[in-house]
SEPARO-359851 format. One record per residue (C-alpha): residue number from 1; residue in one letter; x, y, z. Coordinates in pm, whole numbers. Example, Ala and Ser with C-alpha at 12.3 -4.5 7.8 and 13.67 -1.06 7.14 Angstrom:
2
PT  seq  type       X       Y       Z
PT    1     a    1230    -450     780
PT    2     s    1367    -106     714
//
This chain:
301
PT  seq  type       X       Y       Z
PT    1     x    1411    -207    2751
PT    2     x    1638     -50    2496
PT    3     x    1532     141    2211
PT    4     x    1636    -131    1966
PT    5     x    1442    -375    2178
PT    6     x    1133    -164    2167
PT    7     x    1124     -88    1782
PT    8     x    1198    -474    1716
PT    9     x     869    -569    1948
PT   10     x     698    -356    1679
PT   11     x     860    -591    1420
PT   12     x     794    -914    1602
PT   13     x     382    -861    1612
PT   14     x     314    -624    1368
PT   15     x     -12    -777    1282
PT   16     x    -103    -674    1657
PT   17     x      44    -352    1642
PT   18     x    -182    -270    1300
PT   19     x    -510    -428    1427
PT   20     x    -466    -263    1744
PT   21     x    -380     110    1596
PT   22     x    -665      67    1395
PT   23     x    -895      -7    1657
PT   24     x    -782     283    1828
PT   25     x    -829     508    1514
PT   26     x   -1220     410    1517
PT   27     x   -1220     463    1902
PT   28     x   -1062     785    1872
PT   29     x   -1190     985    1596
PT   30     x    -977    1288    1743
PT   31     x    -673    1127    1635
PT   32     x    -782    1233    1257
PT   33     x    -594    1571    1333
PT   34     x    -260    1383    1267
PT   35     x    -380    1355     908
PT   36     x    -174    1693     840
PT   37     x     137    1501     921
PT   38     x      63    1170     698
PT   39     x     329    1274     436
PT   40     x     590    1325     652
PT   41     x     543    1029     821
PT   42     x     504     797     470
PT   43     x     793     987     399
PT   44     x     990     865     679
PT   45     x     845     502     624
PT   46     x    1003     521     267
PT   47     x    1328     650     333
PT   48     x    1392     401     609
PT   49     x    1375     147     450
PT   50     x    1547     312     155
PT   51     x    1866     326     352
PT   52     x    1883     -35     346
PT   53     x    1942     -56     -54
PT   54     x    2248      69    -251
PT   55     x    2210     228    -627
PT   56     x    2372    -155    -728
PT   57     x    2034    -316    -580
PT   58     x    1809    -139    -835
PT   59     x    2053    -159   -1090
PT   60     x    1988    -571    -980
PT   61     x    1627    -545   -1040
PT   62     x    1534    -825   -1299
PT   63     x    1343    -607   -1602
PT   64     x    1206    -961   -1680
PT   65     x    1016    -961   -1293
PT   66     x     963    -619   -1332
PT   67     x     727    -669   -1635
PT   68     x     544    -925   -1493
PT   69     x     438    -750   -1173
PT   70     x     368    -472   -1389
PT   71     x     151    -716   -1641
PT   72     x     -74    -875   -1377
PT   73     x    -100    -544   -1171
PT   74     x    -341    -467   -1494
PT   75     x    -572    -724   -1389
PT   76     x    -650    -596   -1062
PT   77     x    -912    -333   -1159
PT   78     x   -1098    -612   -1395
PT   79     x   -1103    -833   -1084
PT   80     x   -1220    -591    -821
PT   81     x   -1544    -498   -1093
PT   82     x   -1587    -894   -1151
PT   83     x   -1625    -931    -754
PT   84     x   -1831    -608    -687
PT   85     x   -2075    -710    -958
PT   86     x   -2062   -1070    -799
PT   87     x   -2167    -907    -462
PT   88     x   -2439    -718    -570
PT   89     x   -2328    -376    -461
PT   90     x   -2466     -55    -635
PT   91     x   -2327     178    -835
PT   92     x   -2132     381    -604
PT   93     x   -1981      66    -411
PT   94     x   -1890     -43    -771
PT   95     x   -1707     270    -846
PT   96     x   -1513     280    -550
PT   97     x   -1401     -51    -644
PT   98     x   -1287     -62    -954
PT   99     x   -1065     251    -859
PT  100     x    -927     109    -596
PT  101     x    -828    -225    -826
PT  102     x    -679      63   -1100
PT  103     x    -452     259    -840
PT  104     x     -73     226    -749
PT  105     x      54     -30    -532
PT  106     x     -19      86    -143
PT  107     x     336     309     -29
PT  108     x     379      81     286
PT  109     x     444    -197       0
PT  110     x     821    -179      10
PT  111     x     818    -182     374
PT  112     x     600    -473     385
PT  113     x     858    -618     143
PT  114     x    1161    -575     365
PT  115     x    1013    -697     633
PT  116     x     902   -1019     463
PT  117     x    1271   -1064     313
PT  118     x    1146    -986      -9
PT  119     x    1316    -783    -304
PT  120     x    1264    -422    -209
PT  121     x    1461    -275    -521
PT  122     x    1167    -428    -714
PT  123     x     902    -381    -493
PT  124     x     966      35    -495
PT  125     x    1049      12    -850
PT  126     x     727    -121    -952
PT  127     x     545     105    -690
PT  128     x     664     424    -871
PT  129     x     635     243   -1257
PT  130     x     232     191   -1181
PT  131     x     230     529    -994
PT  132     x     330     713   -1344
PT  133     x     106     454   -1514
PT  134     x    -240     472   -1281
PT  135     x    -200     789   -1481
PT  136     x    -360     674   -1779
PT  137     x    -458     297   -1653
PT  138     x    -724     488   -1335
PT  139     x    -953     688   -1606
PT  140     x    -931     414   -1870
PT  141     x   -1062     165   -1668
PT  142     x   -1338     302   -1441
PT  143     x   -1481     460   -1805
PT  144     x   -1458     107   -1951
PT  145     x   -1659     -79   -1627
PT  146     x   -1820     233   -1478
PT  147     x   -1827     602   -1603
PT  148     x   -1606     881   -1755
PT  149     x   -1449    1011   -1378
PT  150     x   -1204    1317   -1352
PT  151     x    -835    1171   -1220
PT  152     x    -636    1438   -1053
PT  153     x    -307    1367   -1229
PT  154     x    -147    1635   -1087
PT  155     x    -172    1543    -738
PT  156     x     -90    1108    -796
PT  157     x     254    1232    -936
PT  158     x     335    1488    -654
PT  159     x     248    1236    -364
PT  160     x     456     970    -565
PT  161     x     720    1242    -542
PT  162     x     728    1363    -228
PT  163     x     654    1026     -30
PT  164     x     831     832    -261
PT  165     x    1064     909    -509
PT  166     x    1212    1223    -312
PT  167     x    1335     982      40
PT  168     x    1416     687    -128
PT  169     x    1682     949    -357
PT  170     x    1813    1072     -46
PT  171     x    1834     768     151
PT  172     x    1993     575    -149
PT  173     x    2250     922    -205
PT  174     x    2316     904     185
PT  175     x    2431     477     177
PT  176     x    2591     532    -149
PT  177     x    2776     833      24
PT  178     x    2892     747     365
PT  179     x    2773     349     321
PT  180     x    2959     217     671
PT  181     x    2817     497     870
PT  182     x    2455     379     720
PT  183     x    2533      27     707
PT  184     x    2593      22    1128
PT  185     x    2216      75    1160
PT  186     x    2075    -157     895
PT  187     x    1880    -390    1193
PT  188     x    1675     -58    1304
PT  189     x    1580     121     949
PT  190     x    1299    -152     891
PT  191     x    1181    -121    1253
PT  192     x    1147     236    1193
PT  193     x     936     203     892
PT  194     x     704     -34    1050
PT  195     x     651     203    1366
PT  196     x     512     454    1053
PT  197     x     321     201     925
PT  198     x     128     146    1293
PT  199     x     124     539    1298
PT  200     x     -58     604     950
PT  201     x    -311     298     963
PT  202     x    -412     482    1310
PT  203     x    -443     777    1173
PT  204     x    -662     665     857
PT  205     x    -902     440    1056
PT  206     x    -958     750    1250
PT  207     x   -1005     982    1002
PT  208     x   -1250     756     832
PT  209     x   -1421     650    1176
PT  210     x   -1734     869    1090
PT  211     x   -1773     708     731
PT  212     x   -1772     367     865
PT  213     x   -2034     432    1134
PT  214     x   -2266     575     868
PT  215     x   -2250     308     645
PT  216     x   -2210      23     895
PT  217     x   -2502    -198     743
PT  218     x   -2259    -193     404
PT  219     x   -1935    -317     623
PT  220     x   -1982    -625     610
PT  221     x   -2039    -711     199
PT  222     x   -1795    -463     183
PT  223     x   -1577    -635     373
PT  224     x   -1584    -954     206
PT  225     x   -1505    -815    -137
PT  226     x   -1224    -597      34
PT  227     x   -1060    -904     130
PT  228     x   -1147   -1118    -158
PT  229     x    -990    -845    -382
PT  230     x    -652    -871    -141
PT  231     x    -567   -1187    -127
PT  232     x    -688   -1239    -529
PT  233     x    -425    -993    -566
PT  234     x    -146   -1180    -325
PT  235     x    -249   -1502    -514
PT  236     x    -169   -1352    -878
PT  237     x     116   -1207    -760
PT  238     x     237   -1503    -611
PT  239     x     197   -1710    -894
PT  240     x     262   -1509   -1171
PT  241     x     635   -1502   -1043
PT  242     x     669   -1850   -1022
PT  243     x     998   -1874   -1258
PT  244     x    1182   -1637   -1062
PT  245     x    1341   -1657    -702
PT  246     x    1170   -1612    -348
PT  247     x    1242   -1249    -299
PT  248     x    1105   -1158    -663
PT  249     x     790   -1403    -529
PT  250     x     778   -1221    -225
PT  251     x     795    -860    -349
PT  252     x     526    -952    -666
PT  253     x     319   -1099    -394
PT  254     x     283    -804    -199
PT  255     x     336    -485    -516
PT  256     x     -22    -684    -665
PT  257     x    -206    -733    -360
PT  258     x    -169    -416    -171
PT  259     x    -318     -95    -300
PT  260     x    -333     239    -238
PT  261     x    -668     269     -57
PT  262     x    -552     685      28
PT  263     x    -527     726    -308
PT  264     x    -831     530    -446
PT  265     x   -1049     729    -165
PT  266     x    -900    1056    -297
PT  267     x    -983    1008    -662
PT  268     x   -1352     943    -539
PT  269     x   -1422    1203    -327
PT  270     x   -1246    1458    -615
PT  271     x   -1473    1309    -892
PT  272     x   -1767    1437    -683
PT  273     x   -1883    1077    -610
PT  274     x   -2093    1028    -273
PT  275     x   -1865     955      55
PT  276     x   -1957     579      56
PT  277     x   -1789     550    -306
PT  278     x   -1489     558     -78
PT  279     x   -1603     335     156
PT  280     x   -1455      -6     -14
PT  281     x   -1120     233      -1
PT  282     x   -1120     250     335
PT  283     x   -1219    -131     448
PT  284     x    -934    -222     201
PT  285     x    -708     -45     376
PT  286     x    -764    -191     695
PT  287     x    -811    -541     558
PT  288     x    -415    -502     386
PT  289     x    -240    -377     654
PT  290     x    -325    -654     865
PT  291     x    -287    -926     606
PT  292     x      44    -780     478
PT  293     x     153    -765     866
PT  294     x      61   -1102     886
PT  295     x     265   -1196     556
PT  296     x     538   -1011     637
PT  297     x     600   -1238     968
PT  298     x     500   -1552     776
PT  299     x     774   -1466     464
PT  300     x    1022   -1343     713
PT  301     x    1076   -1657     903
//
């Protein structure tokens, strides 16, 4: 099998490829050493499928899409406290998720959208808009439905940098450069970025392995508003963007429903919160790869 063929059997059953690498992640705690290595690899995920778009695609991003994504993406954290308090949870559970309905868009979100045929340009445009945003939008909210929590500024701008902004300028400087050289490869960048999306959701599950066993009578309500909170979000999205095209649709699907469970776990464990305040975090991100695998290969058909 060729190395083309190999990277598009990645593409071809993602969802199996995510389920299964975070199956190993839980069976193989061990594996939580890679964490050191999670930037570079979101890094690569980013700028591979960066080297698909030209400068004239994100000139081509509709500003009228853009603000709508950007609109309902403010509803998420109102929705994720509506559904905790709905469960039941306590106040920890609630914390972690209304945090993780404030945060950015997940970074695999532009991947997901180029695999699903979806507008990328917009889809990474958005992702770094709510990243500067969460800014202001993370504290705000958890003080208005929980408590007055510390947000490390700081450290949201410099991952949006480094795994985001700083790839996707040198993958979009690289096509604009030398764009037949680039262009010859276009069928393996998003193969590429899904392999690093397999490789960090292994890599999470296992460094969260020890939190989930700890906490396993909470999985399962925890679960449930996890996914609730996921495919609310995919359903907002998807109809919120109902006057534009099926790319837009596709990209506002997936920049609402996916969020940055790293991120919303980070921002709990650095306000000083208990370890299970991350724990919806953590179940999210499971629960998004696999449905965002899963949309990806429905959209892209």
């Amino acid at each position: 099998m060729t190395l083309d063929a190999a990277l598009g059997t990645v593409d071809d059953h993602l969802f199996a490829f995510v389920v299964g690498a975070a199956a190993v992640g839980f069976l193989v705690p061990e594996l939580a050493a890679l964490t050191v290595v999670s930037l570079p690899i979101l890094a690569v995920m980013v700028g591979s499928v960066a080297l698909t778009l030209s400068p004239a695609a994100f000139r081509a991003v509709d500003p009228r899409a853009l603000g709508v994504v950007l609109l309902v993406q403010t509803a998420m954290a109102p929705l994720a406290f509506a559904l905790a308090t709905a469960l039941g949870v306590g106040p920890d559970l609630l914390l972690g998720f209304v945090v993780l309905g404030a945060v950015t868009p997940e970074l695999v979100t532009p991947t997901m959208t180029e695999l699903a045929g979806g507008d990328t340009a917009l889809s990474t445009v958005a992702l770094v808009a709510v990243g500067v945003g969460s800014v202001a939008l993370v504290p705000g909210f958890v003080a208005l439905f929980v408590a007055d929590v510390p947000v490390p500024a700081a450290r949201i701008v410099e991952n949006l940098l480094l795994a985001v902004v700083a790839p996707m300028a040198v993958a979009v400087g690289l096509r604009a450069r030398f764009p037949d050289r680039v262009s010859r490869y276009d069928g393996v960048y998003p193969s590429i970025s899904a392999l690093m999306v397999v490789l960090i959701i292994g890599v999470v599950a296992a460094a969260n392995a020890e939190l989930v066993r700890a906490n396993v009578a909470l999985v399962p309500v925890v679960v449930v508003g996890a996914l609730a909170l996921n495919l609310g979000g995919y359903a907002a999205g998807w109809l919120a963007t109902r006057p534009f095209d099926r790319a837009t649709r596709v990209a506002g699907t997936l920049s609402v429903g996916m969020r940055d469970f790293a991120v919303a776990a980070a921002l709990v464990v650095a306000a000083g919160f208990p370890a299970v305040a991350s724990l919806p975090a953590v179940v999210f991100g499971v629960v998004e790869m696999a449905t965002s695998a899963a949309l990806a290969a429905r959209f892209g058909k």
